[in-house]
N, C-alpha and C positions, 0 to 999 in steps of 0.2 A: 734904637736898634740899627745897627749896620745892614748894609746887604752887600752882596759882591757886586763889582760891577756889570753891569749885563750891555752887550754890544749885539744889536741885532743882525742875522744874518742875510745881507745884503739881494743874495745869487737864487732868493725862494720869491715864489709869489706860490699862489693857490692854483695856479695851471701845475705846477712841478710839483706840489708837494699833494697827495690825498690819502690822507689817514685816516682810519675811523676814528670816530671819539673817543677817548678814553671812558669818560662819562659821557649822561643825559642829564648835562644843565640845562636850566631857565635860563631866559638872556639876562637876567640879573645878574644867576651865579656864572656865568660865562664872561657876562663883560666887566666882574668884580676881578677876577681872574687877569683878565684883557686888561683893565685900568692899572692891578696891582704889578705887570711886566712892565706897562708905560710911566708910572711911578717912579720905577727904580734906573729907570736908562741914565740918570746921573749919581747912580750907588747909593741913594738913598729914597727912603718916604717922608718927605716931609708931615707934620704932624697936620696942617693943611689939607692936605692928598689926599692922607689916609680915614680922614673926616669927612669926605667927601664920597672914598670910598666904600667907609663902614655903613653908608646913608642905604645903600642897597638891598641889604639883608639884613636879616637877626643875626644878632652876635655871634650865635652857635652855625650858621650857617656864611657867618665873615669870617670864620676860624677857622672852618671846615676847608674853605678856599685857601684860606691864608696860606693851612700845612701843605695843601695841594701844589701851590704857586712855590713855594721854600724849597721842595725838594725837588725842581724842575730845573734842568739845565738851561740856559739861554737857546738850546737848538728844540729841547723840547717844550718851550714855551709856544715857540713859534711854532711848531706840528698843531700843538694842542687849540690855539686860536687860527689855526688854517681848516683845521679841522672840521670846526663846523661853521666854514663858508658856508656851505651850502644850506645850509638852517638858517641861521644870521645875515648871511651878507652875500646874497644870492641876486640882489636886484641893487640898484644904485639906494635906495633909499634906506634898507641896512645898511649898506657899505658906510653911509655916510651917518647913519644912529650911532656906528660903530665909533667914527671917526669925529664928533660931536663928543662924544665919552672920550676920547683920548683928549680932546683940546680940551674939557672941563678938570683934568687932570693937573694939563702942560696950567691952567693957569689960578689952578686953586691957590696959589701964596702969592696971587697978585702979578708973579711976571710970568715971561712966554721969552723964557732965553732964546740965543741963536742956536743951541745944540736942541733945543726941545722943539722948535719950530723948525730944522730938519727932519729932525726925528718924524714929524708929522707929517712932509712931506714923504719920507719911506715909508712911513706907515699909509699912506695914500698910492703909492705904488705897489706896495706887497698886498694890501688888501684886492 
């Protein structure tokens, strides 16, 4: 399956941006959410990834997310994962569970490109 390519927005951290939730996920359903934005930052899921991703949840509740994460624009991606800092990633040791899930992502096919190990680094910034 394709995805668009998704380019995150630079100019946000969780100081500038406080939204309520959309939903009341589990940090499961939250960081399947969160791993499947970090996924696709090179237009794709690898089949890798998404293996790794699916490990989190029941199927009907990887679905659940899936359609959730598809119909989300790249700006409301980033709302919806800033969103619940404050739940998640309110002290250094979420931040960095968070940020753990993203590298386990960047390196589920074996590599850790040079655009996914930036990527990590704004994703260490913005969180």
């Amino acid at each position: 399956m394709r995805y668009k390519l998704r380019l995150p927005i630079f100019a946000m951290n969780a100081n500038h941006i406080k939204m309520k939730a959309h939903h009341n996920w589990s940090y499961n359903e939250f960081s399947t959410f969160a791993m499947l934005y970090a996924a696709t930052i090179d237009s794709h899921i690898d089949k890798e990834e998404e293996d790794l991703i699916r490990q989190r949840l029941d199927e009907a509740g990887y679905q659940k997310i899936k359609a959730v994460f598809e119909q989300c624009s790249d700006h409301e991606c980033i709302n919806t994962i800033l969103s619940y800092h404050d739940q998640y990633m309110a002290d250094e040791a979420g931040r960095q569970r968070l940020l753990d899930d993203f590298r386990s992502v960047f390196t589920a096919d074996h590599r850790y490109s040079p655009m996914e190990q930036e990527m990590m680094h704004i994703f260490k910034q913005l969180l």
